[in-house]
Structure formats: structure tokens, C-alpha cells
C-alpha positions in Angstrom: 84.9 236.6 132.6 86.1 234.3 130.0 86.2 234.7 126.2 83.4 232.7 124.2 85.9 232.4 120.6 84.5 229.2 118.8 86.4 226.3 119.9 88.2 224.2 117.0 90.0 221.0 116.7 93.4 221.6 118.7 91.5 224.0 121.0 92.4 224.2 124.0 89.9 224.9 126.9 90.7 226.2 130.2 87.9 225.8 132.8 87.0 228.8 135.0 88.6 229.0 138.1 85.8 227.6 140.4 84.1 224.9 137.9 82.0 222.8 140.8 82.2 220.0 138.8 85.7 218.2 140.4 86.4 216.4 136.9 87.2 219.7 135.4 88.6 221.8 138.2 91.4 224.3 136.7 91.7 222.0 133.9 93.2 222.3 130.5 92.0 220.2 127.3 93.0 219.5 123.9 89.9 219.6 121.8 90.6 216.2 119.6 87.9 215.5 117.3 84.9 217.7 116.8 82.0 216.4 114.4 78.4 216.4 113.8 78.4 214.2 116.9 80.3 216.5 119.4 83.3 217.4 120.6 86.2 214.9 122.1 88.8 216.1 124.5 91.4 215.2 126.7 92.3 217.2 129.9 96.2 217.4 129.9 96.9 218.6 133.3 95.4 216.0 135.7 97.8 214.0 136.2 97.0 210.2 138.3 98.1 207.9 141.2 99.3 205.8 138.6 102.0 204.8 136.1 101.4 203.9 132.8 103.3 200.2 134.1 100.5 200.0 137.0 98.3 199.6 133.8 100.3 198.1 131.7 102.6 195.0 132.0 104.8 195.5 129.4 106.1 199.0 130.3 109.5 198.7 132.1 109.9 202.3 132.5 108.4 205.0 135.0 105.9 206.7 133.1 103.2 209.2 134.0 99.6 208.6 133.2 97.1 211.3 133.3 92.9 211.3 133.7 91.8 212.0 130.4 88.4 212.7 131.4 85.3 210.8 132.9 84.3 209.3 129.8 85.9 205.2 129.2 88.0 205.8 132.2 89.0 202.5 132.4 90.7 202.7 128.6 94.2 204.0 127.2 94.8 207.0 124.8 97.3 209.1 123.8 98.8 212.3 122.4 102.2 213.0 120.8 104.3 214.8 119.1 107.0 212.4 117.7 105.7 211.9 114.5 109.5 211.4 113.3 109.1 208.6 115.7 105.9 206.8 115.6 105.0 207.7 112.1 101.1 207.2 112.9 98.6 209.3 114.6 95.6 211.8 113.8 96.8 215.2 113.1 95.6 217.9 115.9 97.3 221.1 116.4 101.0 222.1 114.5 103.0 219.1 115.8 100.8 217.4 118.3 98.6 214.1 117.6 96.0 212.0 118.7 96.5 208.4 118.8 99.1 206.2 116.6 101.0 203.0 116.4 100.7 202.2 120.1 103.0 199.2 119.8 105.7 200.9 118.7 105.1 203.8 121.3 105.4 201.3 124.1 108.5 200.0 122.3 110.6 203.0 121.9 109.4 204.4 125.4 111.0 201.1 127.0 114.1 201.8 124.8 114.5 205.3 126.5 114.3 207.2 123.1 110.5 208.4 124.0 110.4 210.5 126.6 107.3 212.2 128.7 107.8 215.3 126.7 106.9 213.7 123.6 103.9 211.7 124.7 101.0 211.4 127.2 99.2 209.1 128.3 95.4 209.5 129.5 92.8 207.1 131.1 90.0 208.6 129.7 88.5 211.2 127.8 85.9 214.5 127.9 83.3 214.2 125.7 80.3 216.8 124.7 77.5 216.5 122.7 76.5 218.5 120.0 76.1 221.8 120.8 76.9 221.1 124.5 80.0 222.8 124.6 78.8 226.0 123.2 76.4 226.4 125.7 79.3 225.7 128.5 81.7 228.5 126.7 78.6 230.8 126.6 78.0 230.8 130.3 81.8 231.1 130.9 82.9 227.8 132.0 85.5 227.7 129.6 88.3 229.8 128.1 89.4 229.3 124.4 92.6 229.5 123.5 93.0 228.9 119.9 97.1 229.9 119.4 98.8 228.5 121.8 102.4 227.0 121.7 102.3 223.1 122.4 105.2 223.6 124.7 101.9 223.8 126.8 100.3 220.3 126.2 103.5 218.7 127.4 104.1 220.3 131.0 104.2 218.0 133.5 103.0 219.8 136.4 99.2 220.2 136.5 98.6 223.5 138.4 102.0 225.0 136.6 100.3 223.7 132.9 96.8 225.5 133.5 98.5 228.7 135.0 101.0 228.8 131.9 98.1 228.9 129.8 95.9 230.9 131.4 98.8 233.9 131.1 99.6 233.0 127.5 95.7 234.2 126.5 97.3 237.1 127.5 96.3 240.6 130.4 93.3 240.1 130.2 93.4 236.4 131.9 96.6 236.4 133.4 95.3 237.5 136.7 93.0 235.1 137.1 96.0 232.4 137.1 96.5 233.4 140.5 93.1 233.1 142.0 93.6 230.4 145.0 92.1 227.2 144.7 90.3 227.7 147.5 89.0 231.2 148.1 87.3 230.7 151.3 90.7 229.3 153.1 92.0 232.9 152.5 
């Protein structure tokens, strides 16, 4: 069903409509880091019980926090795209980035001049091992979507951000944005 293009740093992957495994149901990640290693990713669109000030003391303001993945769930990361702003980060994918001066982040977030469609937070991450991924994309449990505009990454709606993306690989996938989450209840 899906296409099997070679995933990339700022990849995005967007899990087949069914996945069994729950951590990865109609998900969407940004493909981080990719090495001799493996591959690191976040999954943008699950978004938590939880505000980034239920984790953090020093937050003042009502901020989202999103499950990164199953891997160090119990630590902080982040992606942005306020370089302008925070000066610091790993470059990703045309304006977005991975990580930065998390200080100053936290800073200008209680100052009200970041806002959640700038940055995202994630309590964990995805990870794969070498050639692990590969082998998922090759028995179609993931899409890659290689162009994509990074209006994407910052939609705050979970269900709304892996639709969106799912019609912007284009005809071919946009029908399957509309497959119900649970076929069986139809």
C-alpha cells in the first residue's frame, strides 16, 4: 500500500493505518538523526495528558507536551523552528530543528514570545536499529514523505496532523486518510 522511498534525516514517516503496535498507531515522525547506529525519531502527533508545567516547575504558561516515542519516556526533547529565537539547535529539515538552548526556550515561552507553533515538546523518542527501519518500510508499515511543508510538524491536532500529511503525499494516499480508526465498528 505504501511507498518504500529511502527515508532521510527530516523524513517524515507516516504509519499504515492499522499498525497493531498502539505506540505508533496513525502516527507521524520526524526522522532526527540517522547514523551507522540507526535511526532517531519523534512522533509529532501524539499529543499527552500532560503540560509541559506538570513536568516542569518553572513553566508558568499552558503548554502542550507530546509522546515522543517509547524510547527514554521519562526525558524532555524538543523541536523548533525559531532559530531567530533560540539561536541553537541541530539542523533537520528547511526551518525545523532538533534540540537547542533549552534554557532560553523555557525563558522566552514564559515571556509569551514562543508560541506552540514554534516549538514542541516530546517525552520521548522512536528509535530503530540499523537497518530496522528498512525492513518496517519494506513490509509497508510506513509511508515516506520526503517534501513535505513543515507547516505539518507544527499542527496541534493529532488525527488532523497525520491526515494532512497523508493527503499531501498526494492521490495516491489521500484516500487512505479517511480509513476509520476502527474498521470493525463500521
Amino acid at each position: 500500500m505504501f511507498n518504500a522511498d529511502t527515508p532521510q534525516q527530516g523524513s517524515l514517516l507516516l504509519s499504515e493505518p492499522f499498525m497493531l503496535d498502539p505506540n505508533f498507531e496513525r502516527s507521524v515522525v520526524l526522522l532526527c538523526e540517522q547514523n551507522e547506529d540507526g535511526t532517531i525519531g519523534i512522533i509529532l502527533n501524539h499529543r499527552s495528558n500532560l503540560l509541559l508545567s506538570d513536568v516542569m516547575d518553572s513553566i508558568i504558561t499552558p503548554f502542550p507536551l507530546y509522546l515522543g516515542g517509547p524510547v527514554q519516556d521519562n526525558a524532555l526533547f524538543f523541536i523548533h523552528r525559531a532559530f531567530d529565537k533560540i539561536e541553537d539547535g541541530t539542523h533537520i529539515y528547511d526551518d525545523i530543528y532538533w534540540g537547542g538552548d533549552f534554557d532560553l526556550a523555557v525563558e522566552l515561552i514564559n515571556k509569551g514570545t514562543l508560541s506552540s507553533d514554534e516549538i514542541k515538546f516530546f517525552l520521548g523518542y522512536s528509535g530503530w536499529a540499523d537497518g530496522q527501519l528498512t525492513d518496517e518500510i519494506n513490509l509497508n508499515s510506513w509511508a515516506v514523505h520526503n517534501r513535505f511543508s513543515t507547516e505539518l510538524t507544527f499542527i496541534t491536532d493529532g488525527e488532523d496532523l497525520w491526515k494532512q500529511a497523508l493527503i499531501s503525499l498526494g492521490p495516491k494516499y489521500a484516500h487512505v486518510a479517511n480509513f476509520p480508526k476502527s474498521p470493525n465498528l463500521n
